[in-house]
MARKOLFI-366624 format. One record per atom (N, C-alpha, C): chain; residue number from 0; x, y, z; residue in three letters. Coordinates in Angstrom, 1 decimal. Layout:
<recs>
{mol A | seq NUM | east X | north Y | up Z | type ALA}
...
</recs>
This chain:
<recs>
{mol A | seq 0 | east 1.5 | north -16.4 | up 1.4 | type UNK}
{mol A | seq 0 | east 2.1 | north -16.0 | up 0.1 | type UNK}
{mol A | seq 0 | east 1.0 | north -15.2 | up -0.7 | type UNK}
{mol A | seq 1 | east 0.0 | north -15.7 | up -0.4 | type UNK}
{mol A | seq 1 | east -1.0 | north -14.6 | up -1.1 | type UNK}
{mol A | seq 1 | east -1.3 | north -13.5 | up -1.1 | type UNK}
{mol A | seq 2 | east -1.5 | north -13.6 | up 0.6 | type UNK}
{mol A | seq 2 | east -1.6 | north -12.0 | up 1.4 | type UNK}
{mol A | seq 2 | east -0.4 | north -11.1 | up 0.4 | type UNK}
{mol A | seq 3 | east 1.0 | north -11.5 | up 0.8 | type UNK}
{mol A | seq 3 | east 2.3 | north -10.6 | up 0.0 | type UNK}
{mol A | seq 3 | east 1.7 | north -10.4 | up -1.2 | type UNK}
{mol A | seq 4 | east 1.1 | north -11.6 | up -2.1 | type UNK}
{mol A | seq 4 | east 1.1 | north -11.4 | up -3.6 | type UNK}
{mol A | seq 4 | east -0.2 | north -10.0 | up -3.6 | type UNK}
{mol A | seq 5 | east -1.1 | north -10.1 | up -3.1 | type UNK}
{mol A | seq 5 | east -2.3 | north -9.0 | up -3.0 | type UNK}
{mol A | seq 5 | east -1.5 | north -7.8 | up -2.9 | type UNK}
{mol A | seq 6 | east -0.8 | north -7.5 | up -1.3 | type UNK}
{mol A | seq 6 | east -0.4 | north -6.4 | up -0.8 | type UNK}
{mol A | seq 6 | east 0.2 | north -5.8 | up -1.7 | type UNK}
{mol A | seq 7 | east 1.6 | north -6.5 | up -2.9 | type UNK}
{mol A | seq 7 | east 2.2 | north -5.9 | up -4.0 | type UNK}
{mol A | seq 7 | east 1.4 | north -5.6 | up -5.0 | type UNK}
{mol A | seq 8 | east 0.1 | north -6.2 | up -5.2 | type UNK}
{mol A | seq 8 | east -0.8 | north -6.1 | up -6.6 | type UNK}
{mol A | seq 8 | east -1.7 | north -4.2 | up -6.1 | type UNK}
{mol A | seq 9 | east -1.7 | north -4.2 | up -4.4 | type UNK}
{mol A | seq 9 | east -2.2 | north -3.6 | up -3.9 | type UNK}
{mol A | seq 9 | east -1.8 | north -2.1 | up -4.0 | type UNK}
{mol A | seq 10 | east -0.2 | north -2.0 | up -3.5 | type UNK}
{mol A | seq 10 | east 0.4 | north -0.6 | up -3.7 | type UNK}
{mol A | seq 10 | east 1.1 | north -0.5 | up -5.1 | type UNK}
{mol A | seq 11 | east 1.0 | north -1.7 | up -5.8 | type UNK}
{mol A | seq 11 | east 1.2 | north -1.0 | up -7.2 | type UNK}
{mol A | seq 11 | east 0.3 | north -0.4 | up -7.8 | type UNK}
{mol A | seq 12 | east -0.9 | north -0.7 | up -7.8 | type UNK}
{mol A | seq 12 | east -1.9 | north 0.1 | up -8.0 | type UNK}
{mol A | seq 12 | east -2.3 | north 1.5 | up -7.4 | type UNK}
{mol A | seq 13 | east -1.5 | north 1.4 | up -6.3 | type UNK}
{mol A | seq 13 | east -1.8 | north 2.8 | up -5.6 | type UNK}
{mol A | seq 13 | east -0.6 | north 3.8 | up -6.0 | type UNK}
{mol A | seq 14 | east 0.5 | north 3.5 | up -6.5 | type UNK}
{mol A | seq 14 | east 1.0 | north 3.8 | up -7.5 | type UNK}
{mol A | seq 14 | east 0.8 | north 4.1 | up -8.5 | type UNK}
{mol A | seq 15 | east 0.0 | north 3.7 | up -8.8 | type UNK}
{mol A | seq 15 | east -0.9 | north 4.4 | up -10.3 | type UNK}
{mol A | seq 15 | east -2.2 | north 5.1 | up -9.9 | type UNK}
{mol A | seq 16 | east -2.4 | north 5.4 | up -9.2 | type UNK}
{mol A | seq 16 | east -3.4 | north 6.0 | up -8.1 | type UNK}
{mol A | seq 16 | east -4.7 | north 5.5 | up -8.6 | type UNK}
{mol A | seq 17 | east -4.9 | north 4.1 | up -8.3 | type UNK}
{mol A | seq 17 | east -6.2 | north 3.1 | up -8.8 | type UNK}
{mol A | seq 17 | east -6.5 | north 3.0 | up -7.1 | type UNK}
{mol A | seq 18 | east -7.2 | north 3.4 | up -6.6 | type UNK}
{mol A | seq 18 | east -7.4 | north 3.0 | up -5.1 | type UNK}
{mol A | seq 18 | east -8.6 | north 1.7 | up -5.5 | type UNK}
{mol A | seq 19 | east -7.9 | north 0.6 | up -5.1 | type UNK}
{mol A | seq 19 | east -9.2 | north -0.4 | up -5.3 | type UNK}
{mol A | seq 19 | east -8.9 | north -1.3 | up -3.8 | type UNK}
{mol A | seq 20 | east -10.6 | north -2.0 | up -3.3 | type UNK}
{mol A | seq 20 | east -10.0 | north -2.2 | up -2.4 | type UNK}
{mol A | seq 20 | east -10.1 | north -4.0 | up -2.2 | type UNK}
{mol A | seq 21 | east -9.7 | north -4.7 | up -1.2 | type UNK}
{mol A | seq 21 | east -9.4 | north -6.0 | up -1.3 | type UNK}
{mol A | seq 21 | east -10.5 | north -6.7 | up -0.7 | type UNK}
{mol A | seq 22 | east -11.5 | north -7.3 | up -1.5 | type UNK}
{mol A | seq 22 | east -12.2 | north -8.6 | up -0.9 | type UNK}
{mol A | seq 22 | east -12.0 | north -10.0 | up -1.0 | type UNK}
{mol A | seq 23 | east -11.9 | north -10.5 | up 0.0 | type UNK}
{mol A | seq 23 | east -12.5 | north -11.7 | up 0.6 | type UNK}
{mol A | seq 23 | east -13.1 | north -12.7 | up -0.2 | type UNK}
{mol A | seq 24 | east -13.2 | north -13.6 | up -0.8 | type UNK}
{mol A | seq 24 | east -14.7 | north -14.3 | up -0.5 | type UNK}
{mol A | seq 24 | east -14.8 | north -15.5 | up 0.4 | type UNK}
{mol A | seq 25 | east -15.2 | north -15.2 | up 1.4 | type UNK}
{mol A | seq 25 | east -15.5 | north -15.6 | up 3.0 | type UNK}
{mol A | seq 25 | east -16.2 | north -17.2 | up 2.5 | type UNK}
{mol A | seq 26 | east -17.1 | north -16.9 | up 1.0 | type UNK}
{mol A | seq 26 | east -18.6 | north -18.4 | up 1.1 | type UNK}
{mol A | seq 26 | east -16.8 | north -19.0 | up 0.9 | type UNK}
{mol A | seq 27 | east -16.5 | north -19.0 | up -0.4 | type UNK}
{mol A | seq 27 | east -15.5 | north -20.1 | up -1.0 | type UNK}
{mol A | seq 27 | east -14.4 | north -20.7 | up 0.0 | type UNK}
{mol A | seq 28 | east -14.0 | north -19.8 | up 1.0 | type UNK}
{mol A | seq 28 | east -13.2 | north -19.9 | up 1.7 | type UNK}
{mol A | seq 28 | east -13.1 | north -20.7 | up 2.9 | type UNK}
{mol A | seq 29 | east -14.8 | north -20.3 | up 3.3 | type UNK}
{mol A | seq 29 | east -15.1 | north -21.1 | up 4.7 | type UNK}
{mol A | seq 29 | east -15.2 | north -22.7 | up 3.7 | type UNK}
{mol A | seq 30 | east -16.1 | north -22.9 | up 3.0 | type UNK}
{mol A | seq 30 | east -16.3 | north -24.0 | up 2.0 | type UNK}
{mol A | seq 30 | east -15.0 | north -24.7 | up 1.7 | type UNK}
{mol A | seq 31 | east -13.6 | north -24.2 | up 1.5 | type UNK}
{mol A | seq 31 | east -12.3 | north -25.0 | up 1.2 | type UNK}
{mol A | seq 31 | east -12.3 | north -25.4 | up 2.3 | type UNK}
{mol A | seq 32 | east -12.2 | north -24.8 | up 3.6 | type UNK}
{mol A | seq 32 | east -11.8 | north -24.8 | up 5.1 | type UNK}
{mol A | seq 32 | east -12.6 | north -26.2 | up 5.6 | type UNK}
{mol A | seq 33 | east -13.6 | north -26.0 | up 5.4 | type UNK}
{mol A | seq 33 | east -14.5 | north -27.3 | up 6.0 | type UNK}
{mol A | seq 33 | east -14.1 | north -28.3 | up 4.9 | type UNK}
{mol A | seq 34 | east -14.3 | north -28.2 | up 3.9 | type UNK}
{mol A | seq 34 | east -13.6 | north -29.5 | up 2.7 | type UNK}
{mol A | seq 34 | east -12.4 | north -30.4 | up 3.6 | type UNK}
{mol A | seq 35 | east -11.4 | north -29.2 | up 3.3 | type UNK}
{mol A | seq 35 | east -10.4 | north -29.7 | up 4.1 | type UNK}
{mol A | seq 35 | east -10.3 | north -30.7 | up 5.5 | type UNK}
{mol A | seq 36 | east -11.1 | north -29.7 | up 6.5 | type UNK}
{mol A | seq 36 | east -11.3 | north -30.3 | up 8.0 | type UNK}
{mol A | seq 36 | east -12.3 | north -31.8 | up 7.6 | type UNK}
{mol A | seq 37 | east -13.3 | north -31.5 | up 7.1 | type UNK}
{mol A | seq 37 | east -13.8 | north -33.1 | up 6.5 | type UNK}
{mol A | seq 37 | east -13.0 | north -33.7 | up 6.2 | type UNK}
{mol A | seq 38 | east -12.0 | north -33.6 | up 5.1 | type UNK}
{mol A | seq 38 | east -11.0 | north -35.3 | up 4.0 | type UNK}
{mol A | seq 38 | east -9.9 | north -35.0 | up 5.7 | type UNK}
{mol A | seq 39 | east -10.1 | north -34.2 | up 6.2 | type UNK}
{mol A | seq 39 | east -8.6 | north -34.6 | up 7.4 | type UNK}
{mol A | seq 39 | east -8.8 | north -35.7 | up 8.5 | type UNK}
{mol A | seq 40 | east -10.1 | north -35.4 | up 8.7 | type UNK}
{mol A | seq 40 | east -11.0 | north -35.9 | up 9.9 | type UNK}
{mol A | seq 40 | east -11.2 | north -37.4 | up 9.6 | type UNK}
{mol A | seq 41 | east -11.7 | north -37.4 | up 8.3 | type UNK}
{mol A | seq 41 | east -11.8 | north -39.2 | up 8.1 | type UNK}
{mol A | seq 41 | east -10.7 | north -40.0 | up 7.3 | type UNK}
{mol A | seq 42 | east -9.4 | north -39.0 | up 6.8 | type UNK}
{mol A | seq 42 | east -8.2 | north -39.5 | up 6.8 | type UNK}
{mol A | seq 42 | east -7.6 | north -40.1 | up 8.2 | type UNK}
{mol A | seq 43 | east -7.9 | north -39.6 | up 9.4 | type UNK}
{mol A | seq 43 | east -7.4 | north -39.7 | up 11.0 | type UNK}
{mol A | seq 43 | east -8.4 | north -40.8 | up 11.4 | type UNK}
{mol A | seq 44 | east -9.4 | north -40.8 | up 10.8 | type UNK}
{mol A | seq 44 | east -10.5 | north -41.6 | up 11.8 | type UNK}
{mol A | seq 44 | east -10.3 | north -43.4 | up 10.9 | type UNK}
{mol A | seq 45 | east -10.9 | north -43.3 | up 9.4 | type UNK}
{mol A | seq 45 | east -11.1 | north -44.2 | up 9.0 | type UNK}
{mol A | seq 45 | east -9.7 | north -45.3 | up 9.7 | type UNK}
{mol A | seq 46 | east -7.9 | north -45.0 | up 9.3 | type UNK}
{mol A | seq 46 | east -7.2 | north -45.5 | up 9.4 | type UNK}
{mol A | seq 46 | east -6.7 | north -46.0 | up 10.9 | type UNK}
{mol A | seq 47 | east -7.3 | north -45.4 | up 11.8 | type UNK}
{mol A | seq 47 | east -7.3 | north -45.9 | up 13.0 | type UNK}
{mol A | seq 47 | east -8.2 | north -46.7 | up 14.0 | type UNK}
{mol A | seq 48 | east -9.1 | north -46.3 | up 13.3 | type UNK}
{mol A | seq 48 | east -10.4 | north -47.3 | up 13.0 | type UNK}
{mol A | seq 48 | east -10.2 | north -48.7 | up 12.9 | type UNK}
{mol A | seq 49 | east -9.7 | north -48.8 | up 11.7 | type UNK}
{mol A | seq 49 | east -8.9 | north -50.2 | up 10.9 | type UNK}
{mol A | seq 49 | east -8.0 | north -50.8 | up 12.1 | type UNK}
{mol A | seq 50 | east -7.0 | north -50.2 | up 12.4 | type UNK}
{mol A | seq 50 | east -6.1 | north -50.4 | up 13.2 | type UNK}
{mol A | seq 50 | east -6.4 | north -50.8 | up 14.5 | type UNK}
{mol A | seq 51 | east -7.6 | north -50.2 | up 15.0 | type UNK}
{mol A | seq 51 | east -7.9 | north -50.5 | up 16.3 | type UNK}
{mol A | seq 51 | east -8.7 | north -52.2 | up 16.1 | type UNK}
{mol A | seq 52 | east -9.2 | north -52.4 | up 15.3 | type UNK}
{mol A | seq 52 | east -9.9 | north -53.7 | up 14.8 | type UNK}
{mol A | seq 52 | east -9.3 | north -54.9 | up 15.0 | type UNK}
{mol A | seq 53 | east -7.7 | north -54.7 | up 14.9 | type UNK}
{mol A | seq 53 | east -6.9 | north -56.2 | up 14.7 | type UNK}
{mol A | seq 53 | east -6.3 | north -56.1 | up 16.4 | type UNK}
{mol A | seq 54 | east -5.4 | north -57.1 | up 16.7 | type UNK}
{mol A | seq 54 | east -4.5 | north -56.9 | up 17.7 | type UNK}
{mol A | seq 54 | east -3.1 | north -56.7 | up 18.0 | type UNK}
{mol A | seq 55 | east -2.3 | north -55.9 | up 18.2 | type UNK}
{mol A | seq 55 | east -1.4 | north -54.8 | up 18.9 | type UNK}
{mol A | seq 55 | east -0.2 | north -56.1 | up 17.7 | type UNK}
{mol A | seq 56 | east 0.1 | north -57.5 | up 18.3 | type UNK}
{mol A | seq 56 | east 0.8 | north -58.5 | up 17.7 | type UNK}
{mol A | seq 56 | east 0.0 | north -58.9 | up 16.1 | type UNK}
{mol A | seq 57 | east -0.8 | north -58.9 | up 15.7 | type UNK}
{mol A | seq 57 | east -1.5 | north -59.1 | up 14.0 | type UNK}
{mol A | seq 57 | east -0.4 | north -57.9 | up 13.5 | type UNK}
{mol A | seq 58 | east -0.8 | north -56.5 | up 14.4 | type UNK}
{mol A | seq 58 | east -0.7 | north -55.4 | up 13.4 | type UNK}
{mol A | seq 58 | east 1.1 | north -55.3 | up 13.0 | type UNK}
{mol A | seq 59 | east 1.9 | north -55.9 | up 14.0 | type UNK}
{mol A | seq 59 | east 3.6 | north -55.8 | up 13.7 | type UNK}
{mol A | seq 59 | east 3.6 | north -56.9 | up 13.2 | type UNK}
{mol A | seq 60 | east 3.1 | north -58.2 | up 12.6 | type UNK}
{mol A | seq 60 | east 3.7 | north -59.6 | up 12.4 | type UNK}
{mol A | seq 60 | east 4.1 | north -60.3 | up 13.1 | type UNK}
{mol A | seq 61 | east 4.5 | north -60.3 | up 14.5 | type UNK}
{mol A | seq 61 | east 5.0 | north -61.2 | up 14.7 | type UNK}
{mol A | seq 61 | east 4.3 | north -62.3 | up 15.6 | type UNK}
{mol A | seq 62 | east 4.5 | north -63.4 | up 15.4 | type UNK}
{mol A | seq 62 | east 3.5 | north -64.6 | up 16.1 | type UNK}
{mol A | seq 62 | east 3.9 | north -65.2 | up 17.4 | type UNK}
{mol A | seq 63 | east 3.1 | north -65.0 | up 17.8 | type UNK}
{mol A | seq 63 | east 3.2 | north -66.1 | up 19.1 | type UNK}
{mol A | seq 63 | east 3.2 | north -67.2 | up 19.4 | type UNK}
</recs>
């Protein structure tokens, strides 16, 4: 959605004959990217973690 929102911010400018051109910021971006892949990684790990801890019957309720 962005890319579209730039590209229209992009030729309407070039419609006004503003040639400007489109950067990146690569630091902020790789920095969200890794953010992200970090809180996903120990959202996946911490809770299965947990889970592998108890036994298969603890984890559904039902008793033996």
């Amino acid at each position: 959605m962005a890319v579209l929102n730039l590209m229209g911010i992009w030729s309407a400018l070039g419609l006004l004959s503003v040639w400007a051109g489109i950067e990146i910021p690569w630091v902020a971006l790789g920095a969200t990217v890794a953010a992200c892949a970090v809180l996903a990684v120990i959202s996946a790990v911490v809770p299965a973690g947990l889970s592998l801890r108890r036994r298969a019957v603890e984890s559904a309720g039902v008793q033996e």
